[in-house]
N, C-alpha and C positions, 0 to 999 in steps of 0.2 A: 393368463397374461395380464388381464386387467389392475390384477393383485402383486403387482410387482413394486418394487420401490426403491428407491435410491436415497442413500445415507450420504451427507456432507458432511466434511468438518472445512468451521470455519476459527483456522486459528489468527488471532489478529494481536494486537499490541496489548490492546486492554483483557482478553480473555479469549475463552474458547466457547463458539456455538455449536451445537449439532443441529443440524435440518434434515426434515425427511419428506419427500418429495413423491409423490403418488404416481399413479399410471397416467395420468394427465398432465405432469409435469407441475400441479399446483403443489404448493409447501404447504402442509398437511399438519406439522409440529416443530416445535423449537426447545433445545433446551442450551443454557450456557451456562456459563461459571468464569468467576472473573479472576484472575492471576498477581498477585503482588508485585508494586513496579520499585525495582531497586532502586535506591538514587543514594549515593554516598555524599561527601561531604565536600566533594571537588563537581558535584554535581553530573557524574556517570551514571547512567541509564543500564541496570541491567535486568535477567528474567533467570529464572530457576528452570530448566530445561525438564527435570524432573517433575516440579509441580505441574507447566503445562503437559508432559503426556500425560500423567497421572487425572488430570483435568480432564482429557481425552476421553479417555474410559470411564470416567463417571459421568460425563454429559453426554456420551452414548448410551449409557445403562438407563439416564435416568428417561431421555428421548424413548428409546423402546420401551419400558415400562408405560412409560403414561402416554405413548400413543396405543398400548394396547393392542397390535398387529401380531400377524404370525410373522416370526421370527426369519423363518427357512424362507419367507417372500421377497427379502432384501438380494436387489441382485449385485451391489453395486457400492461402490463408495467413489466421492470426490475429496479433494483435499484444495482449499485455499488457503494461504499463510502469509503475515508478515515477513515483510519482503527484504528490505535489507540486514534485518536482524542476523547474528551469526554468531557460530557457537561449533565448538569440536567435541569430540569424546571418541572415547579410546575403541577402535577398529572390533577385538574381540568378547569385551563386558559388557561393550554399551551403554559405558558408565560415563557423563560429561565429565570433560575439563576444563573444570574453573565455569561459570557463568556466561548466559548470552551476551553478547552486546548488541542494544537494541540499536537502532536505525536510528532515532535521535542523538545518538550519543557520538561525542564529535572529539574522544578522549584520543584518536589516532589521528589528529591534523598534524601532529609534528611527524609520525612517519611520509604521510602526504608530502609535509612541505621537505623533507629527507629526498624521496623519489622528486619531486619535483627539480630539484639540485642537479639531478641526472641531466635534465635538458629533453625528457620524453617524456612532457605532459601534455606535448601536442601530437604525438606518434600514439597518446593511450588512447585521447580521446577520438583520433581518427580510425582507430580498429574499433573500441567499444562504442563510442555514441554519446562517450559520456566525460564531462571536464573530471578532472584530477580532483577527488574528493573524499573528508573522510567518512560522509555520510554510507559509503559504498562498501560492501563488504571485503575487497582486496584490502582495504587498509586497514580494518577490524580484524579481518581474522592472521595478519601480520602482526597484529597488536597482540593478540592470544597468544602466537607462536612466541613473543619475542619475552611476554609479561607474567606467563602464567605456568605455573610451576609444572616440570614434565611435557608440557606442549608438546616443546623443541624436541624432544629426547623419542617421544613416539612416533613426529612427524618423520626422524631421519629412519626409524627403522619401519617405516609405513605401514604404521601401528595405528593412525591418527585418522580419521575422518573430520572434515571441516565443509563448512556450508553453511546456507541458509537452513530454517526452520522446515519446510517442506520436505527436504532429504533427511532430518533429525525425525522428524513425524513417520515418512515411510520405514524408515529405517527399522522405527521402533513398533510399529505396526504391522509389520513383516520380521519380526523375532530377529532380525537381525539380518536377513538374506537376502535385503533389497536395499541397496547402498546410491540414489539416481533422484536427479532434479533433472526441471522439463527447462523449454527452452527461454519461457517465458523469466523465469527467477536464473537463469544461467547467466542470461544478458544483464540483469541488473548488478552484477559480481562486479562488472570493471575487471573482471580478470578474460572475458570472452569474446572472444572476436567474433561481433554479429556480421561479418562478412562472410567469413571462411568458415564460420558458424561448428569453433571449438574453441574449445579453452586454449587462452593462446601465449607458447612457453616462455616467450620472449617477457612479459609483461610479468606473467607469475614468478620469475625469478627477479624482477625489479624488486617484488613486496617480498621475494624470499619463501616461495610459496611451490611446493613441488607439486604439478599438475595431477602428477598419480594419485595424491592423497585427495583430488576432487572426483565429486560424484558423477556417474556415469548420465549424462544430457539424452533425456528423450522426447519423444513428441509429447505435447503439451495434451493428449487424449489414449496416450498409447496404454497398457498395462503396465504399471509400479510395481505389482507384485500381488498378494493378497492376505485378506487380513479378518480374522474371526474377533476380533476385540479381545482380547486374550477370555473368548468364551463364554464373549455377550453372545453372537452368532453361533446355530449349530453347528454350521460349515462357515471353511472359510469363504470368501467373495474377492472379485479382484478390485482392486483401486483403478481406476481406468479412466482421471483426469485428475490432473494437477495444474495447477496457474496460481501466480503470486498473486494477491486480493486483487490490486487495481485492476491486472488482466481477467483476471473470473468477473471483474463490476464491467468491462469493456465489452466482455462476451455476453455476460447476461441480459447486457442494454442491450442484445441485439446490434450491435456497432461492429456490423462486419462489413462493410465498405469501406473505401478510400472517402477524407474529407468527416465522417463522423466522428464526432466527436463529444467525450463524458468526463464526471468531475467525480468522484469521490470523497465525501463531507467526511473523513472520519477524526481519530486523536491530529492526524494530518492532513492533507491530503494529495492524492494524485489525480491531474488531469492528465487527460491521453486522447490525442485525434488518428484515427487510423490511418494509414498513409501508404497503405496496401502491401504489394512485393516486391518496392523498389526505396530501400532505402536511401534519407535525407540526412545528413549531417546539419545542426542546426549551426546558424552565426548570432541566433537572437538570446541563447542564456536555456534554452531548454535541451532536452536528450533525445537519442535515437535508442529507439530499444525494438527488443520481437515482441509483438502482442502474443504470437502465441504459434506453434507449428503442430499445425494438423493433416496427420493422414503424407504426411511427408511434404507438406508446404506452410513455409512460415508467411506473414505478415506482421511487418512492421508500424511500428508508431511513434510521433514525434509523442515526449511525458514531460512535465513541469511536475514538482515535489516540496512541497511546502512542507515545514518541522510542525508548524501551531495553525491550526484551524480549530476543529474540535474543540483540541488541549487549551483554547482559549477560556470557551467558557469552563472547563474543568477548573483552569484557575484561576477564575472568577467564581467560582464556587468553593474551592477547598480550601486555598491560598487565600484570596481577596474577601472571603465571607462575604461577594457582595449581593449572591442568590443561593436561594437553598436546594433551587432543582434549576435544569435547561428551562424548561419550559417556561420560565420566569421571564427571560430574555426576551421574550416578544413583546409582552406587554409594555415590560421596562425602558425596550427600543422605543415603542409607541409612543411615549411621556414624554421623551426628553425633549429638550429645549431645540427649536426643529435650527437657529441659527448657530447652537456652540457648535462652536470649529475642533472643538476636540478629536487628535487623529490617535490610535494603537498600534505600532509598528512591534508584532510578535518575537521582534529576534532573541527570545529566551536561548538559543541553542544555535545563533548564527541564522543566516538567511538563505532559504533554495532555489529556485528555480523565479525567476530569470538571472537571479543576481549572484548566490553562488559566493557566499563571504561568512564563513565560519567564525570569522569573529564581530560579526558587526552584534552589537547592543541595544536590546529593548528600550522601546522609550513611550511613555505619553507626551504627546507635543499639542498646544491652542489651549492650554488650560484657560480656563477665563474664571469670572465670578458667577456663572451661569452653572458651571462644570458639577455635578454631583453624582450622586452613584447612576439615574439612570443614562445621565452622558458616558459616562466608563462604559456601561455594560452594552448598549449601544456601539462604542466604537469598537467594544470586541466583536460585537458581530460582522459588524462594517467592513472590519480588519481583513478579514475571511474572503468579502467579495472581492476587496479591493485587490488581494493574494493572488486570487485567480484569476481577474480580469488580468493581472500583468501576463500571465503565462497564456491566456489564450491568444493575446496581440504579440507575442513571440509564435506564438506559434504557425498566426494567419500569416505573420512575414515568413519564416520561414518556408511553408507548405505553399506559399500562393494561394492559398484556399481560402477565401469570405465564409468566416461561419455564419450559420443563421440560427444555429439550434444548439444546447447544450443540455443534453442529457445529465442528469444528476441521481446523485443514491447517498446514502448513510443517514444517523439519525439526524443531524441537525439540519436536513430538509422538510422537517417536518415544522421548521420556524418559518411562517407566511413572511414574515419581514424581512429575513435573510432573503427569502427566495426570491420574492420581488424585490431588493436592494438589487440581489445579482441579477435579475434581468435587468432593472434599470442602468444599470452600469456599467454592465457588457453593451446594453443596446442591441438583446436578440431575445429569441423564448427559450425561456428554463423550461424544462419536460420534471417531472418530477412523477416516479412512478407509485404504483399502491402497494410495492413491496418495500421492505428496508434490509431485504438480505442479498443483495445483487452480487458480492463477494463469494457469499458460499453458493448461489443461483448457479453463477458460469460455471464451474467444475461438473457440476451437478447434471446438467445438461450437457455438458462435454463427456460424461463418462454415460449417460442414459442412451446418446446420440452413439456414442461406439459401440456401446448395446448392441443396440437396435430397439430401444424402448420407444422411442423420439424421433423426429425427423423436423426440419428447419421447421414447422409452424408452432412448436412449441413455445415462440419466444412472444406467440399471441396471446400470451397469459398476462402479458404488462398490462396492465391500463395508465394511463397518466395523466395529470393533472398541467394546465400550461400556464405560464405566467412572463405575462407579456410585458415589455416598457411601457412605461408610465412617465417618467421623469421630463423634463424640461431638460432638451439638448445642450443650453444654456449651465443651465445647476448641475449637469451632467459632469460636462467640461470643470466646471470650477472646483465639483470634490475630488474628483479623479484626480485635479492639476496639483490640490491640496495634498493628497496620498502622496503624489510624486516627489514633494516636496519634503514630507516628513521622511521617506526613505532614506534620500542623500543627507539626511541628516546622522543615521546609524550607523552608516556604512563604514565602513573599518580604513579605506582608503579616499 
């Protein structure tokens, strides 16, 4: 028993990890590989569906190799995935059609604002949780059916699969014979009624979208099917948890209560407060979604979704040459001029959660004579808290709930300055744990725990790190009031 271990994949925007997770629950090795991000000349975001499985199996091959294990001891696999991403391919090949379309990519706001025309943008969002958007896969994968050659023609003889990245991953990891997303990636569709808790027909025929050609909804721990790596593994093993990254970072924080609540640093990111088994509809700018349905009971949570966090210092890196690594940004923040008023308003790709305006536009605003690279690279970081500080004050309105604690995960936690920026600006303690794989974690323990590998103290494995206010309530209030300021500035209306 002791010798037992659990394989995750973590597929995400920028690439694919594999993690392998011991009889202890500790993560024992890592392997990834990173995925070419499409961006054309109107600026669409897309992914090669192909390259990421293909990725799949070599960052498992290369994980078993160099962790050196016997083979036959893996009992188990998890899967986390980029979440609104979406992508079809043909029912009996398994062959995609036409490219993903990633979750930043906002090339279906004109269907959006089409359904919106209807006059039932407020009947979607009171079934799903979530305002009329094209961030959301009902209106990407409308966009497929309507743009991309053959779609249409497979969908009507229900030839077509279409979905998120998690049901393309089992799909293809089960040869074909397991066609199922869990509940957690169902509810982010905007095609699913988290009430009634199915995909709901009314709506799918709004985006034009035939119900049967969606994947079959299971619990977010149950069995997907199983999968030998096309022959990494001697045997096959079953996949026996799936959740969309945010919710695998939600579970692996250990945030199974009502009122917890965690952030997610990644290319984007997701905040999420749990908010138990009694869904909230929000009035403040954020969503209602399922954290996750286990053993035949969901739990919901109020989620804010930001396009640029991460993706900030990336471009400030790639785009802006104005560092050569992350890691640069802490110092550079430390330098700058502590009075330039220089604010970052990210909306490279329109703006998320609170405000929900796909077309509003990036801007630097307070440039002074002060203003130089390490003022820029500073307010990208700044940018980041100030992102999330909006979604957790939506979020304490809408839940009643006073946070006091925000749990945090991805790489750019590992920036002291960010960290303390964002507790000073929230005005609570950042938790910041000693892992940075909390995304592929929750599966991992969601499929070890259906086992029976694991039972709830596993999640005693976190240690964290805490990072209290510091700021002057004063100077608090004035940058914050500053951020506010430069928002209404972008804002498309």
């Amino acid at each position: 028993m002791s010798e037992q271990y659990i394989i995750s994949i973590d597929q995400s925007t920028q690439g694919t990890k594999a993690l392998l997770f011991d009889f202890s629950g500790s993560l024992i090795r890592r392997a990834d590989r990173v995925h070419e991000q499409l961006i054309n000349e109107k600026g669409w975001v897309s992914h090669d569906p192909m390259e990421i499985y293909r990725n799949i199996i070599e960052v498992t091959g290369t994980l078993l190799t160099e962790a050196g294990i016997d083979k036959s001891k893996v009992a188990g696999v998890g899967i986390s995935n980029q979440r609104e991403t979406s992508l079809a391919w043909n029912r009996s090949t398994g062959e995609p059609v036409g490219q993903a379309v990633v979750w930043q990519c906002a090339r279906a706001a004109d269907i959006c604002d089409q359904v919106a025309l209807s006059g039932k943008a407020e009947e979607i969002r009171q079934k799903t949780g979530m305002n009329l958007s094209p961030y959301f896969p009902a209106s990407k994968i409308a966009w497929i059916l309507k743009n991309v050659e053959g779609a249409k023609d497979l969908a009507d003889k229900r030839e077509l699969c279409h979905g998120t990245v998690d049901s393309w991953v089992v799909y293809k990891l089960t040869g074909g014979k397991s066609y199922k997303t869990d509940y957690s990636n169902a509810s982010r569709t905007q095609l699913f009624n988290i009430f009634d808790l199915k995909w709901d027909e009314e709506i799918c025929a709004l985006f034009g979208i035939d119900p049967k050609n969606l994947p079959e909804v299971c619990d977010s721990n149950s069995c997907f099917g199983e999968t030998d790596f096309e022959g990494l593994l001697p045997a096959a093993v079953p996949i026996h948890g799936v959740l969309g990254d945010s919710h695998g970072a939600l579970f692996g924080q250990g945030c199974l209560t009502k009122g917890m609540m965690k952030s997610t640093y990644g290319t984007g990111s997701s905040i999420m407060m749990n908010i138990g088994e009694e869904p909230v509809l929000s009035t403040h700018g954020v969503v209602t979604s399922l954290a996750w349905s286990m053993d035949g009971k969901v739990k919901y949570v109020l989620e804010g979704n930001l396009n640029y966090t991460g993706a900030v210092i990336t471009w400030l890196k790639d785009d802006l040459k104005m560092i050569e690594s992350p890691e640069e940004t802490q110092g550079l923040a430390q330098q700058a001029a502590a009075d330039d008023p220089l604010y970052l308003v990210p909306a490279f790709s329109g703006l998320g959660a609170p405000y929900w305006d796909s077309r509003a536009t990036a801007m630097l605003t307070g440039m002074t004579r002060t203003t130089g690279r390490a003022e820029v690279v500073r307010a990208g970081l700044e940018c980041i808290a100030y992102q999330i500080q909006d979604v957790i004050e939506a979020m304490s309105e809408d839940s009643h709930v006073k946070v006091h604690e925000l749990r945090v995960d991805g790489g750019p936690t590992k920036n002291a300055y960010l960290m303390q920026f964002q507790s000073d600006i929230a005005g609570i303690d950042v938790q910041v744990p000693d892992s940075d794989e909390l995304s592929g974690m929750g599966p991992a323990y969601a499929a070890g725990m259906a086992l029976g590998i694991w039972d709830a103290s596993v999640f005693a494995q976190l240690k964290r790190k805490k990072y209290a206010p510091q700021m002057d309530e004063g100077l608090r209030n004035k940058k914050y009031g500053g951020w506010k300021k430069a928002v209404k500035k972008v804002l498309s209306e």
